[in-house]
C-alpha positions in Angstrom: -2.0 -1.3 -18.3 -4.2 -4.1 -18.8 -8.2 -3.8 -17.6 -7.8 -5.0 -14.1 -6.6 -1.7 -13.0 -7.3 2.1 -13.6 -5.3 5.3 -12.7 -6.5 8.4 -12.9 -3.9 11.7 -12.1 -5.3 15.2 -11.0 -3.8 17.3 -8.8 -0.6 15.6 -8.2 -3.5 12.6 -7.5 -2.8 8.9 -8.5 -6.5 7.7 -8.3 -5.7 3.8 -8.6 -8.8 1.0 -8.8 -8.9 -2.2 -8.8 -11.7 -2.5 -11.5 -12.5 -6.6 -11.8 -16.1 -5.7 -9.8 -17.9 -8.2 -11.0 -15.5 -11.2 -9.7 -15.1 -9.0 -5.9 -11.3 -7.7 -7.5 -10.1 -11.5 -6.6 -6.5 -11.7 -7.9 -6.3 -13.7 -11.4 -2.7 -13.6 -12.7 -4.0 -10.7 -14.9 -4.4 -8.4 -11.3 -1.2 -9.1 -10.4 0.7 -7.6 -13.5 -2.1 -5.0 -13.9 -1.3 -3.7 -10.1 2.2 -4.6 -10.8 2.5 -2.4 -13.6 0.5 0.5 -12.0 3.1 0.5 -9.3 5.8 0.8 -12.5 4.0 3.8 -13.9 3.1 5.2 -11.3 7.0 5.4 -10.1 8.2 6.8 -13.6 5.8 9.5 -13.6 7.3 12.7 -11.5 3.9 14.4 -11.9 2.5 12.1 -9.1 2.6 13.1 -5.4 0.3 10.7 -4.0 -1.7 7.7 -4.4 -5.5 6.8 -3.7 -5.8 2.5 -4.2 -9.4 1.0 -3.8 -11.7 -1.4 -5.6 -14.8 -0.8 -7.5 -17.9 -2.4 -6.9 -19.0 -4.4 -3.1 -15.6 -4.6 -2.2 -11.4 -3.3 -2.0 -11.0 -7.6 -2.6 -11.8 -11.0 -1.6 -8.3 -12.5 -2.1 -7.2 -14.9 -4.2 -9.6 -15.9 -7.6 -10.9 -19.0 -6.4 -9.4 -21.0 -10.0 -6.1 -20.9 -8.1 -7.3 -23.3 -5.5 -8.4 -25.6 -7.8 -5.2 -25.8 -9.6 -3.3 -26.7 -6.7 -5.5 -29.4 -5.5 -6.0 -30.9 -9.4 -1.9 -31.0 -9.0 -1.7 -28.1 -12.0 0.4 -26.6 -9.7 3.2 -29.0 -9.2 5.0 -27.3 -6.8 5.5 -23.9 -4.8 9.2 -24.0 -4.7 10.4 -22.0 -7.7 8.3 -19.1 -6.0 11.6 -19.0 -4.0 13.4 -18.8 -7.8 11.9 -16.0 -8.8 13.4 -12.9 -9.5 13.3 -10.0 -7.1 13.6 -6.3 -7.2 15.9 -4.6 -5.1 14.0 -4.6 -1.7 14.0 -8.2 -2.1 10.5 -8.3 -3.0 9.1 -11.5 -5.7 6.4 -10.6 -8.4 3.8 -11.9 -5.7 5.2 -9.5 -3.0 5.3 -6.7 -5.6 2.0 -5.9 -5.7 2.0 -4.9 -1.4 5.6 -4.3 -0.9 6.3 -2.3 -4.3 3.8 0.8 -2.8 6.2 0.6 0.0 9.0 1.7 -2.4 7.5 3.9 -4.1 8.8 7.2 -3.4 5.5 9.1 -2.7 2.7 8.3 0.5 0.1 5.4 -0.9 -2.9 5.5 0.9 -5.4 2.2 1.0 -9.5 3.0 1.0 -10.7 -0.1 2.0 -14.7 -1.2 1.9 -16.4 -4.6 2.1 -14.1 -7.0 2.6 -9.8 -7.1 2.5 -9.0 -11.0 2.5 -5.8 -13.0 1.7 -4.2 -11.2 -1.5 -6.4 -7.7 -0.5 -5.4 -7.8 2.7 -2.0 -7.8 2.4 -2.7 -5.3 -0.8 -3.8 -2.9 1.7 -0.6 -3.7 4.4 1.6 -1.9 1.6 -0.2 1.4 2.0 1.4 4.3 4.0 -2.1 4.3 5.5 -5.5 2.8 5.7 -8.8 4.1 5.4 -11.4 1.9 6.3 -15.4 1.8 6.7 -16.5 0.6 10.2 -17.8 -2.9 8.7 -14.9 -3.6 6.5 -14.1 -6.7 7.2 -9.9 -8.0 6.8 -8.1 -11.1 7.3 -5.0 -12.5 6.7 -7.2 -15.4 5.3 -4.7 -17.8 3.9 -4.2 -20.2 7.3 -7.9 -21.4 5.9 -6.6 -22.7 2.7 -3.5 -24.5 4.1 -1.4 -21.9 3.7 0.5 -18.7 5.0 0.5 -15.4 3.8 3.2 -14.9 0.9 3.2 -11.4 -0.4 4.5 -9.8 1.9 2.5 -9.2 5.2 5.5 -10.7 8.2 7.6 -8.3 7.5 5.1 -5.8 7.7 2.8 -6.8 10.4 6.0 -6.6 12.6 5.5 -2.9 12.0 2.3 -2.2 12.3 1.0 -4.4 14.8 2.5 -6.2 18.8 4.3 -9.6 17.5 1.6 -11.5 20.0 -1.7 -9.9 17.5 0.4 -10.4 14.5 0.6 -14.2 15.5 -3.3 -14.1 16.6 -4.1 -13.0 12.8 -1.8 -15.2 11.0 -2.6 -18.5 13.3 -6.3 -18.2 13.4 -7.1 -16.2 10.0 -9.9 -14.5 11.8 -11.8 -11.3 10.9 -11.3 -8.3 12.4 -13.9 -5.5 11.3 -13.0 -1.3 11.2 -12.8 -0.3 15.0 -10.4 -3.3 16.3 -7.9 -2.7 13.0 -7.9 0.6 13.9 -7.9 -0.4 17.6 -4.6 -3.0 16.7 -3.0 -0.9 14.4 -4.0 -2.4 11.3 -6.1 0.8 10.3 -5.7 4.2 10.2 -8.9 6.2 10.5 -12.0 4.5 10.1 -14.6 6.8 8.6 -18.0 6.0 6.1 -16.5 6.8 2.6 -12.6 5.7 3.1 -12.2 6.4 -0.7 -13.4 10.1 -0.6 -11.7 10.8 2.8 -8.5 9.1 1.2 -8.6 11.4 -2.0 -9.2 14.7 0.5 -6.3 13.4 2.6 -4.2 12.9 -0.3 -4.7 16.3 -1.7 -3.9 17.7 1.4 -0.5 16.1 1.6 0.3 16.9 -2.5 0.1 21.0 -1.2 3.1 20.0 0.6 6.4 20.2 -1.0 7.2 17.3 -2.5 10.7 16.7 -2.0 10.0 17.3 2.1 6.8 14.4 1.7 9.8 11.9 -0.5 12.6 12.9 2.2 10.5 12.2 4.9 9.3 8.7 3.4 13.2 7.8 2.5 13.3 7.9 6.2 10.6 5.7 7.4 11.3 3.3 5.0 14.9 2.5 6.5 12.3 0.0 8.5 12.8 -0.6 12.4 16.2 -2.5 11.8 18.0 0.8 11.4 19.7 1.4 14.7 19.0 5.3 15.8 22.6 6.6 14.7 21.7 5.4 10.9 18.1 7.3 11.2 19.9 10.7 12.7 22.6 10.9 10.1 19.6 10.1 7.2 17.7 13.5 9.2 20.6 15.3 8.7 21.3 14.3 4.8 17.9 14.7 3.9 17.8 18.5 6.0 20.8 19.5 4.2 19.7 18.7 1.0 16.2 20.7 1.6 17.5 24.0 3.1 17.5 26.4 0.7 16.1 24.3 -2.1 14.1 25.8 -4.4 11.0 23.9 -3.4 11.6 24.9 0.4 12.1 28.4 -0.3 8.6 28.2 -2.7 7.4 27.0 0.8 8.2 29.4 3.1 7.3 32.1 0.4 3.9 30.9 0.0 3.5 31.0 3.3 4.6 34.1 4.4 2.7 35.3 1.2 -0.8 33.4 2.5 -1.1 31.6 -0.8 -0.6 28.4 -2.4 3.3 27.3 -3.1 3.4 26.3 -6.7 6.4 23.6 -6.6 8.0 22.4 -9.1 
């Protein structure tokens, strides 16, 4: 882990922050591997039943580390088509669409506590979340139409899902801003509340007293992504049913709660 990212684990807790404060978290090529590699750890750890991501300092992140620009116009960068070379994981995802789409696979809920401002790279950061918490004058933008170019890590495929194809055009096309009520309004945000970080690590211990293989079954499901046709999503209900009955982490649950205690799962 390099020192663009923290985690922190208590309780089952991934506490995850973007820690380059002092340049407003912009993505450098150090962010991406440090969130890149966060993702990795965080996956090989079985302790971890859910994850908190938000930036320190004034803001979750303004985007893109302004350096970048400069190398494209001073011709540094050459050219964007070996992004289409690179290598991807499974999902399909590139290193670039890692760091939003590689929450997405992980195998536990990610939820995104947003404050200040969610531009270009943050914003689609925070699309990768399961949810989004987010103060009422946050202020988020697919940015990227104002620098010439379109959003590459990952936000089309998940804008179709959050969000009516006509608003998902509206952010894309005009890069605007759109502040805590109308995300939450549009369905880019989740709850809207005055510390999203603190509401977000409440929320997420909440949902790590559940049992853990139900909270991973449950996510397998949603993440078969709205091209699964309904027969595909019933049969995955009754797999992932099957396997829980009589588990021994369903039967901790229904223990502890006949029992009026806390389950203790393994």
């Amino acid at each position: 882990m390099n020192d663009r990212v923290s985690i922190t684990i208590e309780g089952g807790v991934a506490d995850v922050r973007l820690t380059r404060a002092e340049k407003r978290n912009a993505f450098d090529d150090a962010m991406f591997a440090g969130i890149n590699e966060a993702i990795a750890e965080i996956a090989a750890n079985p302790a971890v039943r859910v994850v908190v991501v938000s930036g320190e300092g004034p803001c979750f992140s303004a985007g893109l580390d302004l350096s970048s620009f400069g190398k494209m116009v001073s011709g540094e960068f050459k050219s964007g088509a070996a992004i289409v070379d690179l290598p991807r994981t499974e999902t399909g995802a590139n290193r670039g669409q890692q760091v939003s789409y590689g929450w997405r696979d992980l195998a536990v809920p990610v939820i995104m506590a947003v404050h200040g401002v969610a531009l270009g790279a943050g914003f689609q950061l925070m699309l990768g979340g399961d949810f989004r918490f987010v103060t009422a004058d946050a202020k988020l933008s697919a940015f990227e139409m104002n620098w010439g170019l379109i959003p590459d890590m990952g936000a089309f495929p998940i804008l179709r899902e959050l969000v009516r194809a006509d608003v998902a055009r509206d952010l894309v096309y005009s890069a605007r801003i759109v502040e805590g009520e109308e995300a939450l309004a549009i369905g880019l945000a989740t709850r809207v509340c005055a510390d999203p970080r603190a509401e977000a690590l409440a929320y997420a211990r909440e949902i790590a007293g559940k049992n853990p293989d139900a909270i991973k079954a449950a996510k397998r499901i949603f993440n078969m992504g709205a091209d699964s046709s309904t027969l595909d999503m019933l049969k995955a209900e009754s797999r992932e049913i099957g396997a829980l009955i009589g588990s021994p982490n369903q039967s901790e649950a229904v223990k502890a709660r006949l029992e009026k205690r806390e389950a203790q799962y393994a």
